[in-house]
LUMTI-565619 format. One record per residue (C-alpha): x, y, z; residue in three letters. Coordinates in steps of 0.1 Angstrom, whole numbers, padded with zeros to 4 digits, always signed. Layout:
BEGIN
XYZAla ...
REM end
This chain:
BEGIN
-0423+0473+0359Unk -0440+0449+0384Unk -0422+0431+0413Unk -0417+0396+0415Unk -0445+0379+0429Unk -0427+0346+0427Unk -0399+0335+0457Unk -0362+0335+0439Unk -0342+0354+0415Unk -0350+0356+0376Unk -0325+0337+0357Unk -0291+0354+0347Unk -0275+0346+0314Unk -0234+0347+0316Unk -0217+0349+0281Unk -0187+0333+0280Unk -0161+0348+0256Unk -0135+0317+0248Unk -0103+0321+0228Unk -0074+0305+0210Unk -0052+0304+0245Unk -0020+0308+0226Unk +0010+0333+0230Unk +0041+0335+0216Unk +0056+0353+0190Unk +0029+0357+0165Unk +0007+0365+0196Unk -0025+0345+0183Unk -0044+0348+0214Unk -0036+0388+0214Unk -0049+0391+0180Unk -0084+0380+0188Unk -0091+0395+0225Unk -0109+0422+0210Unk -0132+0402+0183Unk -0135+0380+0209Unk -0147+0403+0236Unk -0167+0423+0211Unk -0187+0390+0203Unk -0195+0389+0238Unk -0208+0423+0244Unk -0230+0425+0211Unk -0244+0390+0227Unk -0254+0410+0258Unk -0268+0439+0241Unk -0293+0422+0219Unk -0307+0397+0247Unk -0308+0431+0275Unk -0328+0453+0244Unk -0350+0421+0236Unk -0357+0400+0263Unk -0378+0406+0290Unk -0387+0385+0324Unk -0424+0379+0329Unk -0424+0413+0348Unk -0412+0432+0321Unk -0377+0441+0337Unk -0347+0436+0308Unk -0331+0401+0309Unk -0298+0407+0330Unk -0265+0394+0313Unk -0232+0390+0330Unk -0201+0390+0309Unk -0170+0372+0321Unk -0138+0393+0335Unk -0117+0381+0308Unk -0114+0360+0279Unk -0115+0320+0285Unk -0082+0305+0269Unk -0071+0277+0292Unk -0087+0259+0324Unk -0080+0290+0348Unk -0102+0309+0332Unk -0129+0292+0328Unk -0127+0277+0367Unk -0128+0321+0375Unk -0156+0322+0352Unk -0177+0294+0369Unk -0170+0311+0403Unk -0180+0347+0392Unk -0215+0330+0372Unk -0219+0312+0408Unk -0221+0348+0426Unk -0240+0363+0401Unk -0268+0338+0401Unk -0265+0325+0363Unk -0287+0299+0355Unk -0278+0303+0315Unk -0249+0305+0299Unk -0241+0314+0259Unk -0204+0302+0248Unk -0193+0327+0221Unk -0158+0328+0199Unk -0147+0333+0162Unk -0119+0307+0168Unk -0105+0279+0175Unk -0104+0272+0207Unk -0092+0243+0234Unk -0127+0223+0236Unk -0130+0202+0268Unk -0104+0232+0289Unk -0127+0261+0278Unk -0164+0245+0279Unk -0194+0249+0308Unk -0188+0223+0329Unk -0218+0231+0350Unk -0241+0207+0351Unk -0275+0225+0361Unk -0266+0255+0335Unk -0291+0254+0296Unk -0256+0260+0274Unk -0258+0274+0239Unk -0227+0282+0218Unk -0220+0307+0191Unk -0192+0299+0165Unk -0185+0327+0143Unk -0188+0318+0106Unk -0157+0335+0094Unk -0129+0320+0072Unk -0094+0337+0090Unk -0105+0315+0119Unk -0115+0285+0123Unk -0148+0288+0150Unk -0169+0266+0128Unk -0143+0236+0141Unk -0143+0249+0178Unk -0179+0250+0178Unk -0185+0211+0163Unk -0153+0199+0186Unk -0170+0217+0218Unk -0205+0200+0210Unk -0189+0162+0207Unk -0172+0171+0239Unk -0207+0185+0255Unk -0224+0152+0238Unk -0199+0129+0253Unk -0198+0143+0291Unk -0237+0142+0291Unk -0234+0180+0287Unk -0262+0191+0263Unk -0258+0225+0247Unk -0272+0241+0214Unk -0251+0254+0184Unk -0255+0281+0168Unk -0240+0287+0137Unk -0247+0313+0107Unk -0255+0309+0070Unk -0235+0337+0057Unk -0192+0341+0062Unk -0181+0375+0080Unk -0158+0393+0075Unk -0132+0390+0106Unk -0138+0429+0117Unk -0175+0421+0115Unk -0191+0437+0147Unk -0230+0429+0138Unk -0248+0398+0146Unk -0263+0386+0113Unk -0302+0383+0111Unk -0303+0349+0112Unk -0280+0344+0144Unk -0304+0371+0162Unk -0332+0348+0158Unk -0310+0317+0168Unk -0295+0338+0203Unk -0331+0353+0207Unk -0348+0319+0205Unk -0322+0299+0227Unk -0325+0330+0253Unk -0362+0331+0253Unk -0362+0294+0257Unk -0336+0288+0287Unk -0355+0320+0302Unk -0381+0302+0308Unk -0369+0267+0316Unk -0348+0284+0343Unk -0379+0303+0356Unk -0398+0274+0360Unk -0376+0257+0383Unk -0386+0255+0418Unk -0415+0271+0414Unk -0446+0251+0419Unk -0480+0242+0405Unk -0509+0250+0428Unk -0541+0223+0421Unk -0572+0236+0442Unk -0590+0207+0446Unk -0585+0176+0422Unk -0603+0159+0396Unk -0625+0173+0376Unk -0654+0150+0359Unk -0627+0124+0349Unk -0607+0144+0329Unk -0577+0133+0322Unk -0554+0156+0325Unk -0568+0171+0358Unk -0550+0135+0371Unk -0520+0152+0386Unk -0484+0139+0377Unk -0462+0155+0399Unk -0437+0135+0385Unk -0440+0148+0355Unk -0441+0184+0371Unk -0404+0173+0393Unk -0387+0151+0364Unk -0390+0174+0334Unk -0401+0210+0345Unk -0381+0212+0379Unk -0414+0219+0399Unk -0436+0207+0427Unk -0467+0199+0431Unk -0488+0216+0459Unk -0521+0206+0467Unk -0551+0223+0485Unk -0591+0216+0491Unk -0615+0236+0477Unk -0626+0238+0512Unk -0600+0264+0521Unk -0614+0294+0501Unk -0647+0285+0523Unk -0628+0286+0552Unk -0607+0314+0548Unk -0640+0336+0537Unk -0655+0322+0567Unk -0628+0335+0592Unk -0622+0365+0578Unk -0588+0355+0559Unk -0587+0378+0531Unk -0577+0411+0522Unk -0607+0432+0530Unk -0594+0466+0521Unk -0582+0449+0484Unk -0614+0431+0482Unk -0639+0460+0484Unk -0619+0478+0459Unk -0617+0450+0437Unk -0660+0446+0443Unk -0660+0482+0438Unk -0641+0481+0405Unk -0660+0450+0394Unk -0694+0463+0397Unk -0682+0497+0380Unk -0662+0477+0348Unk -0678+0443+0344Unk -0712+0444+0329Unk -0739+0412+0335Unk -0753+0398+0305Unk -0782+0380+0297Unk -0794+0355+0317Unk -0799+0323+0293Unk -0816+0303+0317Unk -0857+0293+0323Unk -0874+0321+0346Unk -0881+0290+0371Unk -0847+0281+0379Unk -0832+0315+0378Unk -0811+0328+0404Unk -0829+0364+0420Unk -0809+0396+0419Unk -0803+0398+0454Unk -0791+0361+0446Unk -0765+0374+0411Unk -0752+0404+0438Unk -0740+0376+0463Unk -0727+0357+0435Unk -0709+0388+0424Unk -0694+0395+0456Unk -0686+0357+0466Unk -0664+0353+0433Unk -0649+0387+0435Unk -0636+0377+0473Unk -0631+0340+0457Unk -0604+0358+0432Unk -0588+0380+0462Unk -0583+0345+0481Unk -0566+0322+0448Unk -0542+0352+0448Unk -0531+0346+0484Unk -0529+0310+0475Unk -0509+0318+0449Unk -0484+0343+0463Unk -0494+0349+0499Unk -0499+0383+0509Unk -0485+0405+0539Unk -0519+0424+0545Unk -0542+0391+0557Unk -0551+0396+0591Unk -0530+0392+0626Unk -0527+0360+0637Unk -0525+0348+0599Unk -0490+0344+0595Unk -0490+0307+0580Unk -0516+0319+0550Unk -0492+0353+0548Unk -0468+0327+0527Unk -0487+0313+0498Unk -0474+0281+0483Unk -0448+0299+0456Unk -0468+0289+0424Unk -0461+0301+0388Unk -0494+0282+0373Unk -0522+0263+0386Unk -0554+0251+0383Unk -0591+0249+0402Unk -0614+0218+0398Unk -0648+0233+0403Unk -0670+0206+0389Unk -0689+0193+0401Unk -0690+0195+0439Unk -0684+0229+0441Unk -0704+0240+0415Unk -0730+0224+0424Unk -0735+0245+0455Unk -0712+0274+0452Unk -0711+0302+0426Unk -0682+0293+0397Unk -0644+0298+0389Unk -0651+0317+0362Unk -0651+0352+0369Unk -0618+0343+0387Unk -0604+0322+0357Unk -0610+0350+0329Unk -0597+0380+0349Unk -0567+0360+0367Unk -0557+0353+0334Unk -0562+0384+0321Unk -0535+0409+0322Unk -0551+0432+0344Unk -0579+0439+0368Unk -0586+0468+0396Unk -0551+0477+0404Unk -0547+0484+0365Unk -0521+0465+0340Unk -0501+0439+0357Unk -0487+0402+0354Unk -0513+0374+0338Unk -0516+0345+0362Unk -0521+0305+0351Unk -0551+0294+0367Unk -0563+0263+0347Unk -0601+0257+0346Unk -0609+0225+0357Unk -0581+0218+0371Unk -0562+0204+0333Unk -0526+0204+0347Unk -0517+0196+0314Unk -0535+0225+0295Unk -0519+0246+0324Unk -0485+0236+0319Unk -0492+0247+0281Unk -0502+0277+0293Unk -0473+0287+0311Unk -0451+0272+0280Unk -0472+0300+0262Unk -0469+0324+0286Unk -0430+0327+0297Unk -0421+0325+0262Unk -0445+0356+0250Unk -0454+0374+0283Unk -0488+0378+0271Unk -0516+0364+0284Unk -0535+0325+0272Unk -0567+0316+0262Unk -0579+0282+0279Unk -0606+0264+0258Unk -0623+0237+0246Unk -0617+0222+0212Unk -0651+0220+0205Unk -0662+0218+0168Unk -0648+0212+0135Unk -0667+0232+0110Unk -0661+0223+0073Unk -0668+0251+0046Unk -0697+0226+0036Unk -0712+0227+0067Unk -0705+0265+0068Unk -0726+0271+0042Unk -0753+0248+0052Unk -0760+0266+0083Unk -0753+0298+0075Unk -0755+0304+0034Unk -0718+0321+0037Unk -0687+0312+0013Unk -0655+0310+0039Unk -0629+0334+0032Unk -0590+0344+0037Unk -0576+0319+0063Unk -0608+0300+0068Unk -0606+0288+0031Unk -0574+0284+0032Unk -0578+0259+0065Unk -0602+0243+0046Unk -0627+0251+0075Unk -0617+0262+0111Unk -0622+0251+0146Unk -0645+0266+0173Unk -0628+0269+0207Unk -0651+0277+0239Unk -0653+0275+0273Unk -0668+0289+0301Unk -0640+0294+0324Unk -0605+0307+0314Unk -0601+0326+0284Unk -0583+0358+0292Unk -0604+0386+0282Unk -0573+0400+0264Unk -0585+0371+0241Unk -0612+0394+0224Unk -0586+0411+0203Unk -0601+0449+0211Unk -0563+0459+0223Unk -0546+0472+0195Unk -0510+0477+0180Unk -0500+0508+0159Unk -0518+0499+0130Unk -0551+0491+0141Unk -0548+0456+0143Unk -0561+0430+0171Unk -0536+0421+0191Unk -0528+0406+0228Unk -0503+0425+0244Unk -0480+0419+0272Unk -0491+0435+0303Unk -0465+0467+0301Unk -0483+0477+0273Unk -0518+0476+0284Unk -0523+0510+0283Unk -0559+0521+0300Unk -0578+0525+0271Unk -0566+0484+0257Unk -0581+0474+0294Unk -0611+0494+0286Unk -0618+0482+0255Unk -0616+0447+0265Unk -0642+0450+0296Unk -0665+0468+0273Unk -0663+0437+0250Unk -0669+0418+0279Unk -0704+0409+0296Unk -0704+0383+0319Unk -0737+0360+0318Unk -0754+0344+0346Unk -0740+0310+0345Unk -0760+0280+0329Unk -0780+0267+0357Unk -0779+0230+0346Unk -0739+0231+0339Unk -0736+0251+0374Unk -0761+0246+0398Unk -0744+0269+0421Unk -0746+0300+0398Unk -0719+0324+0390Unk -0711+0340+0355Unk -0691+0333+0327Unk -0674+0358+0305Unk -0685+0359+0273Unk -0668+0380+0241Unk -0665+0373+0202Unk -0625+0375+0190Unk -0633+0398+0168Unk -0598+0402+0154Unk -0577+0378+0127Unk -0543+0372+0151Unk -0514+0349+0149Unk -0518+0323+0173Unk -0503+0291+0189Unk -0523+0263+0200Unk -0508+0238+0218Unk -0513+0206+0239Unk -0493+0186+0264Unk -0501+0148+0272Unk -0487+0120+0287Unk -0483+0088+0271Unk -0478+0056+0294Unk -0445+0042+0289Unk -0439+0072+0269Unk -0439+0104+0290Unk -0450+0139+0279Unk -0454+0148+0243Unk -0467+0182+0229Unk -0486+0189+0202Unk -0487+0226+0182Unk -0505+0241+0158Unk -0500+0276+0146Unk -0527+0293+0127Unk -0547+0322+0132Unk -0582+0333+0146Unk -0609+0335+0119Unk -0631+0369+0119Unk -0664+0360+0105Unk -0695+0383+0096Unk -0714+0388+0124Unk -0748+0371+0115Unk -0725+0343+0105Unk -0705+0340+0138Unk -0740+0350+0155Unk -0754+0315+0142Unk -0728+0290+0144Unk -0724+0308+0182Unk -0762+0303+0194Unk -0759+0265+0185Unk -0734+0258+0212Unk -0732+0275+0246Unk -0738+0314+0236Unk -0729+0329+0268Unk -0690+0319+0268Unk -0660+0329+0251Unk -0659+0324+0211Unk -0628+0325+0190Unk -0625+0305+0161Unk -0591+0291+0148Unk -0579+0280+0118Unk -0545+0264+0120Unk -0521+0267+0090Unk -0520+0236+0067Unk -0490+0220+0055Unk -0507+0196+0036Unk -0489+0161+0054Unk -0498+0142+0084Unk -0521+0162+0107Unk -0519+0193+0087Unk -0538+0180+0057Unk -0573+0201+0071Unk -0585+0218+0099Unk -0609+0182+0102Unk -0573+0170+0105Unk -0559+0190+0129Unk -0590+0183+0157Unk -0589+0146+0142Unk -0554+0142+0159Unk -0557+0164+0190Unk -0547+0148+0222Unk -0574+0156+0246Unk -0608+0182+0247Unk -0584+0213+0256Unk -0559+0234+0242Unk -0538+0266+0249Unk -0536+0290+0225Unk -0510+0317+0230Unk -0507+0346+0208Unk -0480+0345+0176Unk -0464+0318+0154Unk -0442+0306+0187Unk -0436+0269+0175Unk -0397+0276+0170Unk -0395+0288+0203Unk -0420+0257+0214Unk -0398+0227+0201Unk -0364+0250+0215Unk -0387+0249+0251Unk -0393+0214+0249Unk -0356+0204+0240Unk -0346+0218+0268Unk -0369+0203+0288Unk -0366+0163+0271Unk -0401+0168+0257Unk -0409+0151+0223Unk -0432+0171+0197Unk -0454+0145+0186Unk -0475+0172+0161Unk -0467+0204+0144Unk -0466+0227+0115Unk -0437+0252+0120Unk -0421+0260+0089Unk -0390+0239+0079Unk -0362+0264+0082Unk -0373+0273+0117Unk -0364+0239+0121Unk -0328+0224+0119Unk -0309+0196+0142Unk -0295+0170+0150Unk -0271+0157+0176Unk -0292+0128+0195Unk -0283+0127+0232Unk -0284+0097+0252Unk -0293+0100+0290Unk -0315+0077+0307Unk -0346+0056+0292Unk -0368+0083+0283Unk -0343+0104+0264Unk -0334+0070+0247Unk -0370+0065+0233Unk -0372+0101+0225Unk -0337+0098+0205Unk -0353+0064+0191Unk -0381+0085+0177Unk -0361+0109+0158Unk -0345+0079+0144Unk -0374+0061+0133Unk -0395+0090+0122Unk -0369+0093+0093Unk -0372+0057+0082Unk -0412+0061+0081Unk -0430+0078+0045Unk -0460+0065+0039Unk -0464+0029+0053Unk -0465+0017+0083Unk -0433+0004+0103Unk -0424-0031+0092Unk -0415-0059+0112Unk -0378-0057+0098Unk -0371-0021+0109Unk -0388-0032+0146Unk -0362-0058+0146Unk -0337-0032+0131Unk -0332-0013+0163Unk -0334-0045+0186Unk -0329-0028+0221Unk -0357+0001+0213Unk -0379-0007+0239Unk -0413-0020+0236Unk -0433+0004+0245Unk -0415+0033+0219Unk -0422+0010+0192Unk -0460+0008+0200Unk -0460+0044+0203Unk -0444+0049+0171Unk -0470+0021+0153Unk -0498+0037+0168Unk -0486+0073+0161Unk -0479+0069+0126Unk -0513+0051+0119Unk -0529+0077+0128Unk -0509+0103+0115Unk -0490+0118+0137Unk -0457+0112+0124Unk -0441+0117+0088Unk -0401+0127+0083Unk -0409+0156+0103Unk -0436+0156+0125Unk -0416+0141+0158Unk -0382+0163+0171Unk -0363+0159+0200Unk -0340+0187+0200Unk -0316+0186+0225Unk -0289+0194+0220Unk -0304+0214+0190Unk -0282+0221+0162Unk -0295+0257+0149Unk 
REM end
């Protein structure tokens, strides 16, 4: 597996095995040490064989010494997870147990607990009593609980509590990985975009991150002195000119760039990527003297601005975008970076949501086009089929900068089918196949005065996928927006002309979300009626669970989504500080709302919601974004 590029340890989850803590003569505590302990390792087991960090090394899990009966215990547990680095911690026990003497006092830990459905003992009533003491300390932790009684020797984890462990591990994984890393913004705003306009109190507040900020100017520089990698960079140009094949050059013969124009451009954005890396990470190879730039700035996800004053002069991000993304290039299968186009914090920030929860890498994009089976047929003469149909139409997304190239579904999984895999399993022939579905066009001239090229490939696969969108709301905070669905293979000559009447030498994938037939979810027209901004990213698989578990953890409402009900189930509302209070408000209100709008009475109802959260909920549910399910705020989630 690869090394950690990133400064700090991945997150360690500690399992805490808690028990009945008493003796005596009918020795209850001795009579559930072993269940108990046994609970504990089958925990560890399935998150070591199924969770992976984002370098593909196995999730390490610590197991306390002994059982945690009274105070004593748990105080030698807290000191051992101290050592050991834990960052998580899952509370398991198939009893009753001494609540407020047995719990995770730790502040900074994510806390999830396990009660064993079983009927000898009562660790349905442990887990609810631990819970209301969590609630009450400002504690949050997630219950999980299963649907089916066990017998009191069972030693499996039933289905159902897999995906509940699994979820909650995936989710605190990433939370935990997130923090104190930073986001890396190369320049600043892009062309007035909105969420290009840096937060980084949004970034500190809810993710646990800073903000670190450079000029575009310093990839100049640094080419200019010499501060790169040179032996990396002329294997990278090397590999480049050898795998990445130019396309077509779309624009007028008078305004082209000449060849010996397109092979600077080639090597200028091949040296551009070498130099984002060192931004990224650092790198021990740059020159003597170069010790300061050796560092890097630490950063999980970031973003370049680009337009326009560097694209009007200098070659593009693209090429950089699409293969940073991408989860390889010349040294062969390795990590996928973040690197947002245009600098869209936000869309970055959904990429990395996407990213540490799958390990695969994201497709940046426009949401450019709704197109209804009407105006299908129109333009084309074709009937839409399978999901499309289903959809009631689907939605083009395309961009020119950064798709990941893994995006073009030409990997495939055992049966033949599309897929985007995580990097460990990028075997050479996946990586080949998705550079030969790759050309990468002379950029269009008018967009990018500078030049470059933009990748362009068809997703020419039908795959799961995830979009998803993060915005902030004033008064509000952040609130995401997902929509699972799939991407739509089309004929060719049909794909071929909706393509060629937007930008035909950029990424194309078309999506068509699953409908639910409520709120948002009534139509594909629907779904891009009510999207937050001109960008999403789309992560491969149905990952909503796993989304809304994410944003829990991190006090982030869900303002949109489709994820099936019984991946869905809650509620304990948690009361913190103002924005966890309007979030908790929400959940409230969203089950008082069906089909009319909010009335002055139930404004008046909850007399100390502030003002703001009420406009937010008017405004939301006129335009239907809320219904008796559309807005969660999970935490602490009740599984």
């Amino acid at each position: 597996m690869a090394t950690n590029r990133l400064i700090g340890d991945y997150p360690v989850i500690g399992i805490r095995p808690t028990i009945d803590g008493r003796r005596g003569v009918l020795k209850v505590r001795e009579s559930l040490e072993e269940q108990t302990m046994g609970m504990a390792k089958a925990a560890a087991k399935l998150f070591t064989e199924n969770l992976k960090y984002s370098n593909g090394e196995p999730v390490k899990v610590v197991i306390a010494d002994t059982t945690i009966g009274r105070v004593p215990e748990a105080a030698a547990c807290a000191e051992k997870f101290k050592k050991e680095g834990v960052d998580i911690t899952l509370t398991v026990t198939p009893c009753w147990c001494y609540g407020s003497e047995t719990m995770d006092m730790d502040p900074k830990t994510i806390k999830g607990v396990w009660g064993f459905n079983g009927t000898e003992r009562p660790g349905a009533v442990y887990l609810a009593s631990v819970l209301a003491s969590h609630a009450q300390k400002g504690l949050p932790a997630f219950g999980i609980y299963g649907h089916d009684v066990q017998n009191a020797d069972a030693t499996d984890i039933p289905e159902d509590v897999q995906e509940k462990l699994l979820r909650f591990g995936r989710a605190a994984v990433a939370v935990a990985t997130m923090r104190g890393k930073s986001y890396l913004q190369i320049g600043s705003i892009t062309m007035g975009i909105a969420g290009s306009i840096i937060s980084p109190e949004f970034f500190e507040e809810y993710l646990g991150m800073r903000v670190e900020s450079v000029d575009e100017v310093e990839i100049i520089r640094r080419m200019t002195e010499g501060i790169y990698d040179h032996a990396e960079f002329e294997k990278a140009l090397k590999w480049t000119k050898e795998n990445c094949k130019q396309g077509f050059d779309k624009n007028p013969d008078f305004c082209r760039k000449t060849d010996a124009e397109k092979e600077e451009a080639w090597e200028f954005v091949v040296k551009m990527m070498c130099i984002i890396k060192d931004l990224y990470n650092g790198n021990k190879n740059l020159p003597e003297g170069c010790e300061e730039e050796q560092l890097g700035h630490n950063a999980i996800a970031g973003g370049f601005q680009g337009q326009r004053q560097w694209t009007d002069f200098y070659p593009n991000c693209d090429f950089p975008e699409a293969m940073m993304n991408s989860s390889f290039d010349w040294n062969g299968a390795r990590e996928p970076y973040v690197l947002a186009t245009e600098n869209d914090t936000l869309n970055g920030v959904g990429m990395l949501f996407g990213k540490l929860l799958t390990n695969t890498a994201q497709i940046f994009a426009d949401v450019r086009t709704y197109w209804s089976p009407e105006a299908v047929k129109q333009a084309t003469g074709y009937e839409l089929e399978g999901v499309a149909k289903e959809s009631k139409g689907f939605i083009h997304l395309i961009n020119s900068g950064a798709a990941c190239i893994d995006a073009c579904g030409e990997a495939k999984d055992e049966n033949g089918n599309g897929v985007i895999k995580p990097f460990w399993e990028m075997t050479e022939k996946d990586q080949k196949a998705c550079l030969d579905a790759t050309e990468w066009c002379p950029a269009d001239n008018g967009y990018f005065r500078g030049g470059g090229f933009s990748s362009r490939f068809l997703t020419n696969s039908e795959m799961p996928v995830t979009m998803v969108r993060l915005n902030l709301v004033k008064g509000l905070g952040p609130v995401l927006q997902i929509a699972e669905g799939w991407t739509v293979k089309l004929p060719d000559e049909v794909s071929d002309k909706l393509w060629k009447r937007t930008d035909y030498t950029w990424p194309c994938t078309w999506f068509a979300p699953r409908l639910t037939g409520e709120g948002a979810f009534k139509s594909a027209y629907d779904v891009m009626n009510n999207w937050g901004a001109n960008h999403g990213a789309i992560s491969y698989g149905h990952i909503g669970a796993d989304l809304i578990t994410l944003c829990s953890m991190l006090r982030i409402p869900v303002c949109m989504q489709n994820v099936p009900e019984d991946k869905i189930r809650l509620y304990m509302p948690y009361f913190d500080n103002s924005i966890i209070l309007k979030a908790a408000l929400i959940i409230i209100l969203s089950s008082r709302i069906n089909d009319t709008y909010l009335s002055y009475s139930d404004s008046l109802y909850f007399e100390h919601v502030e003002k703001s959260c009420i406009l937010f909920i008017r405004l939301a549910h006129r335009n239907n974004h809320i219904n008796n399910r559309i807005i969660h705020f999970l935490f602490p989630y009740r599984f």
